[in-house]
N, C-alpha and C positions, 0 to 999 in steps of 0.2 A: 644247896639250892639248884636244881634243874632250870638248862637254860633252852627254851624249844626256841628254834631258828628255821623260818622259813625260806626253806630251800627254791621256793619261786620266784623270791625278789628277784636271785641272781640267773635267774632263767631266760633266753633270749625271747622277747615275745615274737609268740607265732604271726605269720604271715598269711593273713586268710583273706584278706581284701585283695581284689582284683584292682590293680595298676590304675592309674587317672591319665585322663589324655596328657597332664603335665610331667606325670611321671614318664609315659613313652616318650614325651619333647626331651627333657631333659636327660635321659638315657643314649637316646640318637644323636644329640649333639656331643655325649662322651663316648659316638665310637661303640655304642651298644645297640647292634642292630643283630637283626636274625638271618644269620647267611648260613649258606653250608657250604664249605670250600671241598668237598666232594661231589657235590651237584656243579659247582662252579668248571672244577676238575674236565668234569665228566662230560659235561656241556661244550667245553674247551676242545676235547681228546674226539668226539664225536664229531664236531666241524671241521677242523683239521682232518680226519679221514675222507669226510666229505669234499673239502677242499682238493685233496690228492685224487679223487675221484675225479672228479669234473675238470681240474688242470691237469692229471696225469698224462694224456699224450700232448700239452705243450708243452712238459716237462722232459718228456721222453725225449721229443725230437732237439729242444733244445739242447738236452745234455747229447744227443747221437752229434748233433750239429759243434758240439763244444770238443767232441772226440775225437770227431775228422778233424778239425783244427790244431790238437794236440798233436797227433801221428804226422800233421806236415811240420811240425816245429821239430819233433824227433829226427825227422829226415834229414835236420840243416840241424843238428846237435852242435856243431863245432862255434855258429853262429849264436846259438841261445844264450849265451852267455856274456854275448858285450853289453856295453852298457844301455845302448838305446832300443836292444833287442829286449834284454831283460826289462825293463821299464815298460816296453809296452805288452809283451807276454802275461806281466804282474797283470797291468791292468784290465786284459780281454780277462781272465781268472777272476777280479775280484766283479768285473762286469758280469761276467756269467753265474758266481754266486749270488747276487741278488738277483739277477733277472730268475733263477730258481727258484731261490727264498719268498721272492718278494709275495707273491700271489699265498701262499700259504702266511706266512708273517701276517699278511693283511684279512684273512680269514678269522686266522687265531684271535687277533688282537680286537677284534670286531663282535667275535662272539663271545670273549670276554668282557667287552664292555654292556653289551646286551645280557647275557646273564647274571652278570652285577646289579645294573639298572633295574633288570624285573622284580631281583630280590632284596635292595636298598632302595633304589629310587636314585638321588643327586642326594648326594653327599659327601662337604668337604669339611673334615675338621682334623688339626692337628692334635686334639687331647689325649689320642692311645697313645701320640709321640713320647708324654711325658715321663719324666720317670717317676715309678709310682716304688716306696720302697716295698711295700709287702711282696712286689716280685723279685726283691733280694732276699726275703725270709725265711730263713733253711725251714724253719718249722710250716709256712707259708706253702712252700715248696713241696714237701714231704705232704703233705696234706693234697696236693693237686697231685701228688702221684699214685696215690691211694684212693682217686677219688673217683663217684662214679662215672664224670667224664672218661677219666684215665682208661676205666675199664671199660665201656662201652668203645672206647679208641681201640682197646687192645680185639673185642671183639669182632669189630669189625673188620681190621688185619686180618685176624686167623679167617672166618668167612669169605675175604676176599683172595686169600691165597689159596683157598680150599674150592669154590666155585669157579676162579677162573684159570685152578689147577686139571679142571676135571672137563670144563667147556676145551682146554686145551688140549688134552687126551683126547676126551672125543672126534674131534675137529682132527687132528692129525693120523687118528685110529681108521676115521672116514674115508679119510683123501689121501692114505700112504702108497698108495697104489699109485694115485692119479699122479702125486709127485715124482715118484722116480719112471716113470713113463714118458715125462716131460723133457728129458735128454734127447728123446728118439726124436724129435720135432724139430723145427726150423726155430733160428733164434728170435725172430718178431713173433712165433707164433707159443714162444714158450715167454716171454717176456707177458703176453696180452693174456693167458691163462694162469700166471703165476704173480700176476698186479690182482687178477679175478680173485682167485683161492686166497690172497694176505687179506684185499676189502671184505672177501666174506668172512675170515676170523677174525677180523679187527669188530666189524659188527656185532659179534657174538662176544667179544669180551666186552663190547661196549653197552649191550644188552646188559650183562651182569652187570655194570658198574654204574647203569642208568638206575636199575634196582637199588644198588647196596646206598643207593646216594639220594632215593626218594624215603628210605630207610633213614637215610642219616640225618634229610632235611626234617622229616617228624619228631626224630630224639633232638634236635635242634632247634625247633620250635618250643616243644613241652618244655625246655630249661631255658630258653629264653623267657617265655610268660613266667616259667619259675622265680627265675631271677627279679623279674619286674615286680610281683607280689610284694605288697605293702601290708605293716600291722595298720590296728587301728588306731596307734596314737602318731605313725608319721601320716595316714591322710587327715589327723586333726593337724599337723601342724603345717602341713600342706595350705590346707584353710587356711591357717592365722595369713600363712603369708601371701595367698592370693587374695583372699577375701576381706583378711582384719583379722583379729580377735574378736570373739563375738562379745567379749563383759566391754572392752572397749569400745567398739560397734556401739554397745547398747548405751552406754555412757554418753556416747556424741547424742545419738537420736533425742535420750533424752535432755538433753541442753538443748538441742534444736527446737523440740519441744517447748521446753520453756522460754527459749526467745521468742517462740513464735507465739506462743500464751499472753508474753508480755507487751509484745506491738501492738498483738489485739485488741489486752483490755485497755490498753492507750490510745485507742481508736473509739473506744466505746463513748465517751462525753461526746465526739462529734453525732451520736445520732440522733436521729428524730421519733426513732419511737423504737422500742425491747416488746416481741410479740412472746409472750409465753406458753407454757404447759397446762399448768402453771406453773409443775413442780420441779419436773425432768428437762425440760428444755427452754433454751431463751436464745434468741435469733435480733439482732441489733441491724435495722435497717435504716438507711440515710438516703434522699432524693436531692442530688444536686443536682439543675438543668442546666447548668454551667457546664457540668463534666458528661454528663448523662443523659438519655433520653428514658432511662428508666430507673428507679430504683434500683440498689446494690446493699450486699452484704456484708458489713463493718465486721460482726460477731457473731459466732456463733458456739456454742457446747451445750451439754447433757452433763446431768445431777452437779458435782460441783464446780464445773466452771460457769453451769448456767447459773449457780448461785452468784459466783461472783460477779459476771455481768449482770443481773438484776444491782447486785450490792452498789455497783459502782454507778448505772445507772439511776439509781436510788438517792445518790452521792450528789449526783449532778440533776436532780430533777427531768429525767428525762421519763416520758409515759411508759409505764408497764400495760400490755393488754394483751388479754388472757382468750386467746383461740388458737384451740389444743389443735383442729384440722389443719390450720396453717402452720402454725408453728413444726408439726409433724413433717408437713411437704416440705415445706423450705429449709430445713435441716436436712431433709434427706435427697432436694434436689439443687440447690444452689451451694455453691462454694463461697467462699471467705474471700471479699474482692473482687465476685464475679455478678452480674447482675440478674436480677432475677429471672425467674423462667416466663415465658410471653404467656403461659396460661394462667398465670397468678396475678398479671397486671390489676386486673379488677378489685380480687379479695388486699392485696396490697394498698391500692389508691384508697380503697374505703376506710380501711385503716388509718391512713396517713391524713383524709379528709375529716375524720374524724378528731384525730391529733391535730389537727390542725387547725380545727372551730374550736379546740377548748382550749388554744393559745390566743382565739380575738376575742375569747369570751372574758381572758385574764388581761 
């Protein structure tokens, strides 16, 4: 006996639904957002030169001003060495390293958090911290190294050793003249054209890498939305659990339903008069001047519930009467409990004056 087996049961279901806002909540709260740490990089490496630009001659003179300092301490060599000489030597050294640092440090650190911010927003969570075991999974493993992340990583390597191999060539192909020309000149004036010549190649690799990184933030986005891609049975269960189940959903309504079916036909003995369709509809109206200044609406439904308030109405001798025009509006403009509309006062009261002579007539 042949046994066919279908080989889609065990097939992953595709992913063709576009993500739910719930789905990006809960992705960003694990640490699932869309960054490109080559844009980040790059953003990074770009202000820091710009930094060294615009601080580079307070730099310069402070380290010229750290130099002359040094060459007086060389002078008195024999003395640099005690103890309160060396303690305070240490310390102009470690003072004059951050007074270098600091301005650059504070560059860097500033346009990494701005370039973060623009491309995460605020956010703190500890869930990448965890340990997850599938990134101990050799097979796991082996799989992210053959994968097309992997390869588009390795691409853009080769691309970025090859274009700012050749901005580099160029760049030095241009100006190999200018450089070794630069000995014949005075030392401030080869220091102020050879700070020139680094910012303008630093610019050109940072051109390329401004590139390779708006490149890598697009392949960084498409597999980000990749990732977030939902079948169609996790946005049903999505549903269940924001929404409900819908067969349980419908379950309550219906019990709702019915309690609320059942207060009304327990409301229906208090009224004074059931206006009908005769067939389709019956409207149970009650005037108490005690509660009210006008009639209100005890009961109402169409085909069989109107049966059953006539039924019960019938039960308790209360008047059925039969005007299809009213009964029509007042079904379709007054609510269950609510009193009736000011332009029906009249066709109402006549009604009820009516029901109400053939109770002094009995």
């Amino acid at each position: 006996m042949e046994m066919k087996i279908n080989l889609q049961l065990f097939a992953e279901a595709e992913k063709t639904e576009k993500p739910t806002p719930k789905k990006r909540r809960d992705a960003r709260e694990e640490g699932q957002v869309l960054q490109s740490k080559e844009l980040t990089s790059t953003f990074i490496l770009f202000a820091t030169f710009l930094g060294l630009k615009v601080f580079g001659k307070y730099i310069l003179n402070y380290l010229m001003k750290f130099t002359t300092n040094v060459y007086k301490i060389i002078e008195n060599v024999d003395e640099l060495f005690y103890e309160n000489n060396w303690m305070t030597n240490y310390t102009k050294i470690v003072t004059v390293f951050f007074g270098l640092a600091a301005p650059i440090i504070f560059v860097s650190f500033s346009s990494a958090l701005i370039i973060s911010h623009l491309q995460v927003g605020f956010l703190f969570t500890t869930k990448p911290l965890k340990v997850k075991l599938n990134r101990i999974n050799p097979i796991e493993g082996f799989k992210r190294l053959f994968s097309k992340r992997a390869l588009m990583e390795l691409i853009k390597s080769i691309l970025k050793i090859l274009l700012i191999g050749y901005v580099a060539y160029s760049f030095i192909k241009k100006n190999f003249i200018q450089v070794m020309n630069l000995q014949r000149l005075e030392l401030s004036i080869i220091i102020k054209n050879f700070s020139s010549l680094v910012f303008s190649f630093s610019m050109r690799i940072v051109g390329v890498l401004i590139f390779l990184s708006l490149l890598d933030y697009l392949f960084q986005w498409r597999e980000h939305e990749k990732n977030l891609m939902m079948t169609k049975q996790e946005i049903k269960e999505e549903y269940k659990q924001t929404e409900g189940d819908p067969l349980i959903k419908s379950k309550i309504r219906e019990k709702q339903r019915r309690i609320a079916m059942s207060r009304m036909i327990q409301d229906v003995p208090k009224a004074d008069v059931i206006i009908t369709n005769p067939t389709h509809i019956a409207i149970a109206i009650k005037y108490d001047k005690e509660l009210y200044d006008a009639p209100y609406v005890l009961a109402k439904g169409v085909d069989i519930i109107a049966e059953n308030i006539k039924k019960v109405g019938i039960e308790h001798s209360i008047p059925l009467i039969e005007n299809k025009p009213l009964a029509k509006t007042l079904y379709d403009t007054a609510e269950i409990g609510s009193l009736i509309p000011e332009e029906l006062y009249e066709a109402v009261a006549e009604v009820l004056a009516y029901v109400y002579s053939l109770k002094d007539n009995y």
